[in-house]
KOLBA-778921 format. One line per field, with one value per residue (C-alpha): residue number from 0; residue in three letters; x, y, z. Coordinates in steps of 0.001 Angstrom, whole numbers, plus 500000, padded with zeros to 6 digits. Each point is the difference from the previous one (the first is absolute). Layout:
! KOLBA-778921
seq (NUM | ...)
type (Ala | ...)
u (X | ...)
v (Y | ...)
w (Z | ...)
***
This chain:
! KOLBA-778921
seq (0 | 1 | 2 | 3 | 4 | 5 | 6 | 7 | 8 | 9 | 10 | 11 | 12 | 13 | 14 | 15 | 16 | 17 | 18 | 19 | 20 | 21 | 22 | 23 | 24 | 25 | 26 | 27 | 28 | 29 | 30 | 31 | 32 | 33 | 34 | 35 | 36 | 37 | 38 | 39 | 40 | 41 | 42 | 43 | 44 | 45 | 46 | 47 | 48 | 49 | 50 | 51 | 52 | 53 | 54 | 55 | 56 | 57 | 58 | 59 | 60 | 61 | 62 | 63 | 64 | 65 | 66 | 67 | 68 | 69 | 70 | 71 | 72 | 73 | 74 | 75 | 76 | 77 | 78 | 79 | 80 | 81 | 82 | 83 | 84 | 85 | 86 | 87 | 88 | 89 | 90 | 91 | 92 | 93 | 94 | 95 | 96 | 97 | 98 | 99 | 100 | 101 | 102 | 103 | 104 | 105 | 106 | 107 | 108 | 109 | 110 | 111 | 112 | 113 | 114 | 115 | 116 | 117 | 118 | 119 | 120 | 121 | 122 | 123 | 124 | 125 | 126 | 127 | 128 | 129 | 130 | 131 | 132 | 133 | 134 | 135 | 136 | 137 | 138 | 139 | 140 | 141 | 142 | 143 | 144 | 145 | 146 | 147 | 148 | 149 | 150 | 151 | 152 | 153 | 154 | 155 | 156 | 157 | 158 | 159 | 160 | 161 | 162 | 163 | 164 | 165 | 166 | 167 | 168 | 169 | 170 | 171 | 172 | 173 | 174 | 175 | 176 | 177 | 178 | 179 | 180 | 181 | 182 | 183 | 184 | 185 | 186 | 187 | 188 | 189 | 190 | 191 | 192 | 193 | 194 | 195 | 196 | 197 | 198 | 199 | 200 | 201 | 202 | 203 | 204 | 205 | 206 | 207 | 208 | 209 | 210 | 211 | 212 | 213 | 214 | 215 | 216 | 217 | 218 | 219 | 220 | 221 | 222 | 223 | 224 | 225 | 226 | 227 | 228 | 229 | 230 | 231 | 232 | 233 | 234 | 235 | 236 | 237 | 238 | 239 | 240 | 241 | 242 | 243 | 244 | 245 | 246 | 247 | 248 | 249 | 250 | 251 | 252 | 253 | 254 | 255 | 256 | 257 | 258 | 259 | 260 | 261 | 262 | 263 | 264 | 265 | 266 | 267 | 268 | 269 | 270 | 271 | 272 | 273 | 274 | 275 | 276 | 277 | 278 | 279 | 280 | 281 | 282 | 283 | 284 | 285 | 286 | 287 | 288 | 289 | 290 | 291 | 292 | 293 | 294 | 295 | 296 | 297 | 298 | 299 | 300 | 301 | 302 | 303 | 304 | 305 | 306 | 307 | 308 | 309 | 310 | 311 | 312 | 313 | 314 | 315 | 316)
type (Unk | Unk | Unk | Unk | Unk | Unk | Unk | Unk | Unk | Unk | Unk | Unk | Unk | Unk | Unk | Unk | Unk | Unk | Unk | Unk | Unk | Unk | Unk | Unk | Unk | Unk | Unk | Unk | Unk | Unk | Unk | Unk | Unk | Unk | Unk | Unk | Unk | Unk | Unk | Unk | Unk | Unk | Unk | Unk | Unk | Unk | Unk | Unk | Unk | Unk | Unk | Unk | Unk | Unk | Unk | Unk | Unk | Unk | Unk | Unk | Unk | Unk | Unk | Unk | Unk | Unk | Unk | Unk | Unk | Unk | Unk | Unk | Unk | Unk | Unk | Unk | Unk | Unk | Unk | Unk | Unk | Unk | Unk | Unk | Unk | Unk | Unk | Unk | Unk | Unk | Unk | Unk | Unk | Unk | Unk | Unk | Unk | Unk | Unk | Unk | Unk | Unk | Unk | Unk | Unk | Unk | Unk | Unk | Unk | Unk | Unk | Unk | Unk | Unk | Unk | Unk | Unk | Unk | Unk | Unk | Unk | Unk | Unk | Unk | Unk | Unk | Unk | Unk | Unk | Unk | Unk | Unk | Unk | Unk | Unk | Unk | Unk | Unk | Unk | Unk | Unk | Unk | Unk | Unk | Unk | Unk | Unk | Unk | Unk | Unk | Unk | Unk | Unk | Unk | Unk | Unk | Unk | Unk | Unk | Unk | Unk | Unk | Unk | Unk | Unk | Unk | Unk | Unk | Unk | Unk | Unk | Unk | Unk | Unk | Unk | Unk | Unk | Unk | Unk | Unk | Unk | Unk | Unk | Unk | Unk | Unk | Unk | Unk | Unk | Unk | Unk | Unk | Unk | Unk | Unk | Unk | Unk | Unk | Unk | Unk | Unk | Unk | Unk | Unk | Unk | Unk | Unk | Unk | Unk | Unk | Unk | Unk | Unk | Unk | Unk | Unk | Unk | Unk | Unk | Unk | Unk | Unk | Unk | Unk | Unk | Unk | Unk | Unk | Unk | Unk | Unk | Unk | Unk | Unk | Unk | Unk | Unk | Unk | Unk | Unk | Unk | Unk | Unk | Unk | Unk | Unk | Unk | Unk | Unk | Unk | Unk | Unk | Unk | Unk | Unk | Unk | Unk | Unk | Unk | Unk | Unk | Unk | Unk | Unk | Unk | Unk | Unk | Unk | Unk | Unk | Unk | Unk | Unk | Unk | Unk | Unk | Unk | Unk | Unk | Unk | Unk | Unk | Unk | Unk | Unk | Unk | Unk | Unk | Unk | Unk | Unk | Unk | Unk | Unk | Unk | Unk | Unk | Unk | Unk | Unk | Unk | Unk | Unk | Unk | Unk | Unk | Unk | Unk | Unk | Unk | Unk | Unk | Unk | Unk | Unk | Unk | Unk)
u (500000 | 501403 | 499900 | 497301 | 502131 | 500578 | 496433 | 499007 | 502546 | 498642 | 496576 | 499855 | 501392 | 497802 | 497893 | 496119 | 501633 | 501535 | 503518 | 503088 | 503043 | 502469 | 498338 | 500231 | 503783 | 500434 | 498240 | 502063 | 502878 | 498214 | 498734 | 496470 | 497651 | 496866 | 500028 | 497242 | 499266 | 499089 | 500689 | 502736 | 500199 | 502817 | 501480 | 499090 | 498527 | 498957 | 499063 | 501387 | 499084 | 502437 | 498012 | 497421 | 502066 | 499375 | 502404 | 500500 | 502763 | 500905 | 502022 | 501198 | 502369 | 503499 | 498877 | 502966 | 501435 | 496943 | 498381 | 503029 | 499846 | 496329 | 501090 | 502169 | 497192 | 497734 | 502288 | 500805 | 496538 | 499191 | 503304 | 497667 | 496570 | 498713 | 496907 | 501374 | 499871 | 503188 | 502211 | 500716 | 503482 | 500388 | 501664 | 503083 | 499757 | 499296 | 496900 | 500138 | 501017 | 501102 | 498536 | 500452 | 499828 | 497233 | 500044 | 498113 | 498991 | 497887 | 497451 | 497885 | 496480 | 499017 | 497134 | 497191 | 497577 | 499886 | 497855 | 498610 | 501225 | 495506 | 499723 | 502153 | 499328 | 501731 | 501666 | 501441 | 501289 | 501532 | 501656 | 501240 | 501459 | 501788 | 501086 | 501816 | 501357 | 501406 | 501298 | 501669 | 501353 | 501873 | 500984 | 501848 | 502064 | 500623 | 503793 | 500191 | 498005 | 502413 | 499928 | 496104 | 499490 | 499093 | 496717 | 501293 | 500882 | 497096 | 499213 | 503291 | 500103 | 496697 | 499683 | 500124 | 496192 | 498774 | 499024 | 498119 | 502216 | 497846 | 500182 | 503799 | 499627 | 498015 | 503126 | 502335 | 497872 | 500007 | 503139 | 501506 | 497337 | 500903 | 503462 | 499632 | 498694 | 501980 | 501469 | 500906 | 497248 | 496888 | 502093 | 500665 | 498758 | 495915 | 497877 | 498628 | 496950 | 498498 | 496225 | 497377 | 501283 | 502898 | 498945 | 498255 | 497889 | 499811 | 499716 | 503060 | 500215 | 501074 | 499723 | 502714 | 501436 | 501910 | 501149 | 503662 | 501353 | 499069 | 501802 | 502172 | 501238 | 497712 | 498319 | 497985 | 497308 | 499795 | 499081 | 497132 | 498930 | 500446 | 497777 | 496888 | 500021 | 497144 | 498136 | 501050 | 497266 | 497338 | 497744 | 499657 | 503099 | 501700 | 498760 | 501878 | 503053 | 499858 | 499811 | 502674 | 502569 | 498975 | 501183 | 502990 | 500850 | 499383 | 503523 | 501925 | 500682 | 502033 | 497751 | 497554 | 502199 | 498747 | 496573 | 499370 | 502226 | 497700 | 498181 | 503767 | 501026 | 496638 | 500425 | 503633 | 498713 | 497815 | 503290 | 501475 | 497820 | 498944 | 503860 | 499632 | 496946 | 501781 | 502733 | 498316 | 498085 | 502886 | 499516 | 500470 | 497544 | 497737 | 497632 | 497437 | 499817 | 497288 | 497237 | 500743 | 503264 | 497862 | 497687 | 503249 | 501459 | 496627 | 499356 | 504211 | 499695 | 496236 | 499286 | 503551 | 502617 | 497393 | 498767 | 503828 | 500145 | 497157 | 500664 | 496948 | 500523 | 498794 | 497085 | 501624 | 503841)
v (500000 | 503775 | 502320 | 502111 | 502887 | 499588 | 498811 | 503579 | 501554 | 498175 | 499886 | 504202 | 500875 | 498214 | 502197 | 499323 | 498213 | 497214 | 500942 | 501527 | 501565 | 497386 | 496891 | 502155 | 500364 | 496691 | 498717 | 502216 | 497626 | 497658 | 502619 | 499791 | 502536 | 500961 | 497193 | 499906 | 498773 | 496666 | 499290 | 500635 | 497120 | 498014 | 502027 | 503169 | 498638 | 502333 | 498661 | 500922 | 499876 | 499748 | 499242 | 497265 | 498255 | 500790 | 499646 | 500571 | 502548 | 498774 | 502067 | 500489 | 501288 | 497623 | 496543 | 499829 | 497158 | 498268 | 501248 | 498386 | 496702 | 500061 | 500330 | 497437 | 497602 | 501452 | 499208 | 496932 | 498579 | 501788 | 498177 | 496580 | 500613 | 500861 | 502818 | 503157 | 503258 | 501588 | 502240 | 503063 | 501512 | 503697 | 502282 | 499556 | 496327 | 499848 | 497398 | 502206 | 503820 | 502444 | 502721 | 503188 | 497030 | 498180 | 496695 | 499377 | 496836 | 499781 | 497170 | 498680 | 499551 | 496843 | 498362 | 498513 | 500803 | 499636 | 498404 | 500722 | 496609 | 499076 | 499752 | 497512 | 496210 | 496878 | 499773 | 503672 | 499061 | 497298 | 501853 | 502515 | 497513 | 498659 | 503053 | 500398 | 496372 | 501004 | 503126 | 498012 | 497406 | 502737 | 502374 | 496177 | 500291 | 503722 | 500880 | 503137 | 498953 | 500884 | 503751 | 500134 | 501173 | 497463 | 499844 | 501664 | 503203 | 500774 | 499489 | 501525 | 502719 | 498663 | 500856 | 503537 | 499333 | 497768 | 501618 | 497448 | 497788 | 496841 | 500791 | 500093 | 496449 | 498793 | 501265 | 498909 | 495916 | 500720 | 501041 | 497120 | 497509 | 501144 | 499639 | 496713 | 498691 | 498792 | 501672 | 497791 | 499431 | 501584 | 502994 | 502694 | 502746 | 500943 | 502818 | 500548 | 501364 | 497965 | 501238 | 501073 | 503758 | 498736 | 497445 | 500724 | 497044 | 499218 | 497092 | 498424 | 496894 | 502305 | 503670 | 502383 | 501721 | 503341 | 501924 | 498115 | 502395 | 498480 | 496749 | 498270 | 496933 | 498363 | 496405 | 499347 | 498827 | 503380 | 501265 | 497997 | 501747 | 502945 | 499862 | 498519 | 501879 | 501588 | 496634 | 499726 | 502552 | 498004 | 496800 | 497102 | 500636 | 496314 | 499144 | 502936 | 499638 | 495936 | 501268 | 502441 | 497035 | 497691 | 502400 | 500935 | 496727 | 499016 | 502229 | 500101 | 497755 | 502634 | 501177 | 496974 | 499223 | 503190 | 500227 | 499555 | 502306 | 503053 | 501373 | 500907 | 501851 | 501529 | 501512 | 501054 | 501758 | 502346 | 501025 | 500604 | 501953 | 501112 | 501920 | 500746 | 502235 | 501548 | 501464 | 501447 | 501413 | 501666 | 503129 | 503893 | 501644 | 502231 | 503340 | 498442 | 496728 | 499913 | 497886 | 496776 | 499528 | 500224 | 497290 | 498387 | 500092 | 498774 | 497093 | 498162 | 500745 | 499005 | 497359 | 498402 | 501085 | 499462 | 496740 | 498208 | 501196 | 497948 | 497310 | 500018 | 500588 | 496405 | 498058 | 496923 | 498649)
w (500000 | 499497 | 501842 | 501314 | 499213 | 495873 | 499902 | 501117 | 498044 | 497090 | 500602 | 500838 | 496881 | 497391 | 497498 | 499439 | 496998 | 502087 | 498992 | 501935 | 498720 | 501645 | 498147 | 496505 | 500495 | 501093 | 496715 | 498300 | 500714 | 498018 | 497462 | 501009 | 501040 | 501135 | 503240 | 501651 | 504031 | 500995 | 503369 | 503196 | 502641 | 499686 | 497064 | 497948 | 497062 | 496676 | 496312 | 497054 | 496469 | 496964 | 497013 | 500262 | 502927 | 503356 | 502954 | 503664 | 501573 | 503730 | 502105 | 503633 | 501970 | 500971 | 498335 | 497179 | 500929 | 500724 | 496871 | 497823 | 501893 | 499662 | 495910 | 499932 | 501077 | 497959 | 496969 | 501222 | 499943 | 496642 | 498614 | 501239 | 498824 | 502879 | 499647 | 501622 | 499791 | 497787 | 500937 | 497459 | 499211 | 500001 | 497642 | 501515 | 499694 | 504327 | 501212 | 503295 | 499898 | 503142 | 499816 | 502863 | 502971 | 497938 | 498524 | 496909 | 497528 | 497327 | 499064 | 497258 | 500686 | 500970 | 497429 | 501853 | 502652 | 503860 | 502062 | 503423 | 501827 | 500968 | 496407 | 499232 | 499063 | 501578 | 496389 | 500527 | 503754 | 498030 | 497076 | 503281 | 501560 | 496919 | 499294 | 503242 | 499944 | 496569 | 501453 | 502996 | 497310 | 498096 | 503238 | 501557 | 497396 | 499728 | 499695 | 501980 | 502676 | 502344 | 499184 | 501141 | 503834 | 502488 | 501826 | 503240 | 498710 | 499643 | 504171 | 500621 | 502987 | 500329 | 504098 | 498818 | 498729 | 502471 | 502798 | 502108 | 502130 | 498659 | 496536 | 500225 | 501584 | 496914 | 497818 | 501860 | 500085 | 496150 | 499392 | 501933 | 498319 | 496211 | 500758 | 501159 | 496450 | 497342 | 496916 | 497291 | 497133 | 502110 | 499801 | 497464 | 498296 | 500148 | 498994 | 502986 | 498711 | 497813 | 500152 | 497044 | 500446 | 498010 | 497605 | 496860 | 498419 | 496105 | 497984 | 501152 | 502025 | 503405 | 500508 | 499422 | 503252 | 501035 | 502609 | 500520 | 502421 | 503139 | 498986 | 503317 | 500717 | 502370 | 500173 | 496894 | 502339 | 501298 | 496723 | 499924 | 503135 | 498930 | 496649 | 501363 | 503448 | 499287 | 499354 | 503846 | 501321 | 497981 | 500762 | 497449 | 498546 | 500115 | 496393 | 498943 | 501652 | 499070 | 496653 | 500255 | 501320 | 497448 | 497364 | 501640 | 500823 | 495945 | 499390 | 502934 | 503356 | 501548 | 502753 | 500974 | 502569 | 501790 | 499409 | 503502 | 501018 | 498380 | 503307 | 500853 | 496802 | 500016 | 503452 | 498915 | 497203 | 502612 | 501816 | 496528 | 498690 | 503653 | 499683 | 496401 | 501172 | 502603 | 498522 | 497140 | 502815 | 501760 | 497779 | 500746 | 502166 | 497491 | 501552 | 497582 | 498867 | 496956 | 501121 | 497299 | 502250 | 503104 | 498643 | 499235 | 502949 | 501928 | 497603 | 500378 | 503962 | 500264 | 497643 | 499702 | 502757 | 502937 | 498774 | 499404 | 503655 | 500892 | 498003 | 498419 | 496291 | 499196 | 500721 | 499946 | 498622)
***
């Protein structure tokens, strides 16, 4: 997640026409214009038009060298068939540019649709699931694995956040009980966000899927975990997660050694992002904060931050 602070920046300077004078120079290192605004959460994201093509400018402050290992996978898996979104070079031949303390990439638009996960049939939890077992399959075998950030940087300093004396205990149970689990082939690199926000569904046998940056290296079981959590805080979901594992299971073997292990990731992934939350929270103090990053504000401590606290995100693992 950014921060709170360059999502105001961004946000409060956007015309009635959706566009900002940052994302138009940006595109200009790409020679395209006229970018309009999508979105700001985890990135700032604008499109762009050049001709009938469209494509997506992504930028962010820091992030270079995650951005170009995040390209290196991306080309990777292009190099093997697998769907993905592509990577586009810009005029000076760079996949990722710096630009005044920003980071910047440049994608082609994804062909498809998305779906809202309650509309989708067993045989699309299937093709989902292959699609991540295929994804696994390739990522084992990945050669520059090793250059991709482990799992527990992302918890790092991560007593600054926790406040509560029991919630540190949890961490510190976790922490202890991930590190107790072997690496070797249920290990390596995942997406770690492998939900119907990034994958775009077509006539192909699996959807195609974006959004590389978060990539660690981290159980491949976990992974799992972290794309259906949201099934998690619904009832009469076992079909749908039986039919998720069957298609994974059709392409890859590499996590079904840990299915069981899932409530755990699952509660990991609410410190992770629990921390993720709070530092893009740690932001300047404003006179007037304009009333979107109020709602903001209310809706990550309300509706997310208070409930991983209570341990009540899920109605059942």
């Amino acid at each position: 997640m950014m921060s709170l602070d360059l999502m105001l920046q961004i946000v409060s300077g956007i015309n009635s026409k959706w566009q900002h004078p940052l994302a138009d120079e940006l595109c200009s290192l790409w020679g395209m214009d006229n970018a309009v605004y999508i979105r700001a959460s985890s990135n700032v994201i604008f499109r762009c038009q050049k001709g009938e093509a469209r494509y997506y400018l992504r930028f962010n402050q820091g992030k270079e060298k995650q951005w170009n290992n995040e390209i290196e996978i991306l080309l990777y898996l292009y190099r093997n068939d697998y769907p993905c979104v592509k990577p586009v070079r810009s005029l000076s031949g760079k996949f990722v540019e710096s630009y005044n303390g920003y980071s910047v990439a440049m994608f082609e638009a994804l062909k498809g649709q998305q779906k809202e996960t309650e509309n989708l049939t067993l045989d699309d939890f299937h093709a989902w699931g292959k699609a991540l077992g295929q994804l696994h399959k390739l990522t084992a075998t990945y050669p520059m694995a090793h250059l991709i950030k482990p799992w527990n940087e992302a918890i790092s300093e991560f007593d600054k956040y926790l406040l509560k004396p029991e919630m540190i205990d949890e961490m510190d149970a976790l922490i202890q009980w991930a590190n107790s689990l072997p690496h070797g082939k249920s290990y390596g690199v995942i997406h770690a966000d492998f939900e119907q926000d990034n994958l775009f569904w077509t006539d192909l046998e699996i959807p195609s899927s974006l959004d590389y940056d978060d990539c660690i290296q981290m159980w491949y079981a976990a992974d799992i975990a972290f794309a259906l959590r949201d099934l998690y805080k619904e009832d009469n979901v076992m079909e749908r997660l039986q039919a998720f594992r069957m298609g994974y299971e059709s392409t890859s073997q590499l996590a079904i050694d840990m299915f069981e292990m899932i409530p755990k990731f699952l509660r990991l992934h609410d410190f992770m992002q629990y921390i993720r939350i709070k530092k893009a929270m740690d932001i300047h103090l404003y006179a007037e904060k304009p009333e979107w990053m109020i709602n903001l504000e209310k809706v990550l401590v309300n509706e997310y931050l208070k409930k991983i606290e209570q341990h009540n995100l899920y109605k059942h693992y």
